[in-house]
N, C-alpha and C positions, 0 to 999 in steps of 0.2 A: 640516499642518492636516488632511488628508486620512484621514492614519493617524489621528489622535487623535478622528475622527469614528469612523471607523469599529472603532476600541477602545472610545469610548462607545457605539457602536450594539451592539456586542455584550454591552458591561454591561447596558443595557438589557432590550436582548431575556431577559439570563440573570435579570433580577428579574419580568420578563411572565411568560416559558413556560422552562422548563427543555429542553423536547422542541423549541420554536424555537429556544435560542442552541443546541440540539446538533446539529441539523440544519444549521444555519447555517456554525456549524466544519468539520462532517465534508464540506461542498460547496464550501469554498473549501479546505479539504485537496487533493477530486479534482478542483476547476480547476485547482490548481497542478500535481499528477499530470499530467493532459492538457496543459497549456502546456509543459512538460517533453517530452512524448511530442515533442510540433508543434514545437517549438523544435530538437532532437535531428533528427526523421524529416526536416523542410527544413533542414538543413544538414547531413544524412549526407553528402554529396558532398565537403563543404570540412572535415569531424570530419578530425584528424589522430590521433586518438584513438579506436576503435571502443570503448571504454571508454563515454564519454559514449551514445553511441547504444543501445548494451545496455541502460543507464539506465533512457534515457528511451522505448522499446519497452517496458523491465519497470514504468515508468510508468502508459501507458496501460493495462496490464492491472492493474494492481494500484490502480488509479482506476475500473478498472472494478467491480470487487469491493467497495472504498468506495462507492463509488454504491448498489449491492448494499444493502449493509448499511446503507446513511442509511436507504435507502426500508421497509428491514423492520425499524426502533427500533420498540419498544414503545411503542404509540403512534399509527405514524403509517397503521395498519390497510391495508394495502398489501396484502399479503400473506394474507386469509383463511385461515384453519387452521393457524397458524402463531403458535406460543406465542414469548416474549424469546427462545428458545434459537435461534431461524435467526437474528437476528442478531449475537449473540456468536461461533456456528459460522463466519457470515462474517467476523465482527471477526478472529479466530483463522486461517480460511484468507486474507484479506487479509494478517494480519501476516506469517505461515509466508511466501507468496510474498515480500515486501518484502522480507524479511530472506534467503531464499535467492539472491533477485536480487543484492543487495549482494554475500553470500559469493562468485557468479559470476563479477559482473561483472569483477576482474581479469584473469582466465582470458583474455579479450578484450582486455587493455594490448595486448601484442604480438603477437595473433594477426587475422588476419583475419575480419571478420563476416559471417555471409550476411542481411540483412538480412529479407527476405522469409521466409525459414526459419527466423528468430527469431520474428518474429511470429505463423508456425503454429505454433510450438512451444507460445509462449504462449498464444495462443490455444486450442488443444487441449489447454492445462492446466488453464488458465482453465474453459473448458466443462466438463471434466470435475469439476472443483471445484465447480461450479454445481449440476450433476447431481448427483453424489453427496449433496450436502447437500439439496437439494428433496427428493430420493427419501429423505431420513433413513438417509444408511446413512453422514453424520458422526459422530462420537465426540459426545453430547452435552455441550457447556460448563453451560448453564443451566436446574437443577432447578427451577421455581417453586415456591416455598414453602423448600426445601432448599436456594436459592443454587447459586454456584461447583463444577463438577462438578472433581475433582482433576486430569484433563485440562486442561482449561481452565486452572488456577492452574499448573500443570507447564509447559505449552507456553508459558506466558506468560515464564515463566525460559529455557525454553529458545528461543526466538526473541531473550531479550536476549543469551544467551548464542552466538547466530547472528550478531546485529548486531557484537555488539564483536568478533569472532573476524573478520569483515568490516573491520572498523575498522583495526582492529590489522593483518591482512593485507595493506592499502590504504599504512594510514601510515610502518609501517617494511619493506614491503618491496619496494612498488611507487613508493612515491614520486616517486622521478628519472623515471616517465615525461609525470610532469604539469610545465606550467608554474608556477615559484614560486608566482604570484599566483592560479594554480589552486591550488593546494596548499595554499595558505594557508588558500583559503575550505571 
């Protein structure tokens, strides 16, 4: 009952405001990012897997960056002096991290993690990510008036082409380190 509310509240909202069900999505996107992080960072102790915890460290950051990019939609004027393109640039550096964190994360099956050390990592990639793109010395994704910059539409193949290369590295070659009913999901 609960879901079915809350899948017509999202229909909803998407026949009200276009800029509310998008907001809406991209916020329960980075709750789930961050419950992931919280879920990972208090049970790093009992992970028998530093797989899992890599994750959910590249979680929080990569929620972080989502969050980013809800607040500077077109739209929701957060941002002064700042045309649709900081949010596609963050669309685009959110996805790049996502998808590199995957590629990563096995590296981590059988090695040990520093846990604390991941998180400065990310975090000083994170910021610099941040920086770069405030200051404008991102690759521009979006032209107003001219659309999709060829960046943009390129990195978008090559980030699917980062995930599946993640997939694919995960599923037939790391597999036996998870539990079936891990594996499964």
């Amino acid at each position: 009952v609960a879901r079915l509310a809350v899948l017509a509240g999202l229909y909803a909202s998407s026949k009200y405001s276009f800029l509310l069900f998008h907001s809406l999505i991209e916020l329960i996107t980075v709750i789930v990012a961050f419950l992931i992080f919280a879920l990972s960072w208090n049970t790093r102790r009992t992970l028998d897997n530093p797989y899992l915890l890599f994750i959910g460290i590249a979680c929080l950051f990569v929620g972080s960056l989502g969050l980013v990019h809800t607040l500077a939609y077109r739209g929701m004027h957060m941002f002064p002096g700042h045309n649709a393109d900081l949010a596609m640039q963050l669309w685009i550096a959110f996805r790049y991290l996502l998808g590199l964190s995957f590629l990563l994360a096995p590296l981590f099956i059988h090695r040990k993690l520093r846990a604390e050390a991941t998180l400065l990592a990310y975090l000083c990639v994170t910021a610099f990510t941040l920086i770069v793109i405030f200051l404008n010395r991102f690759p521009a994704c979006y032209i107003p008036g001219d659309g999709f910059t060829p960046f943009k539409i390129y990195s978008e193949y090559a980030i699917t082409v980062i995930l599946l290369a993640a997939l694919l590295l995960l599923l037939f070659i790391n597999h036996r380190a998870f539990d079936w009913d891990v594996y499964r999901i």
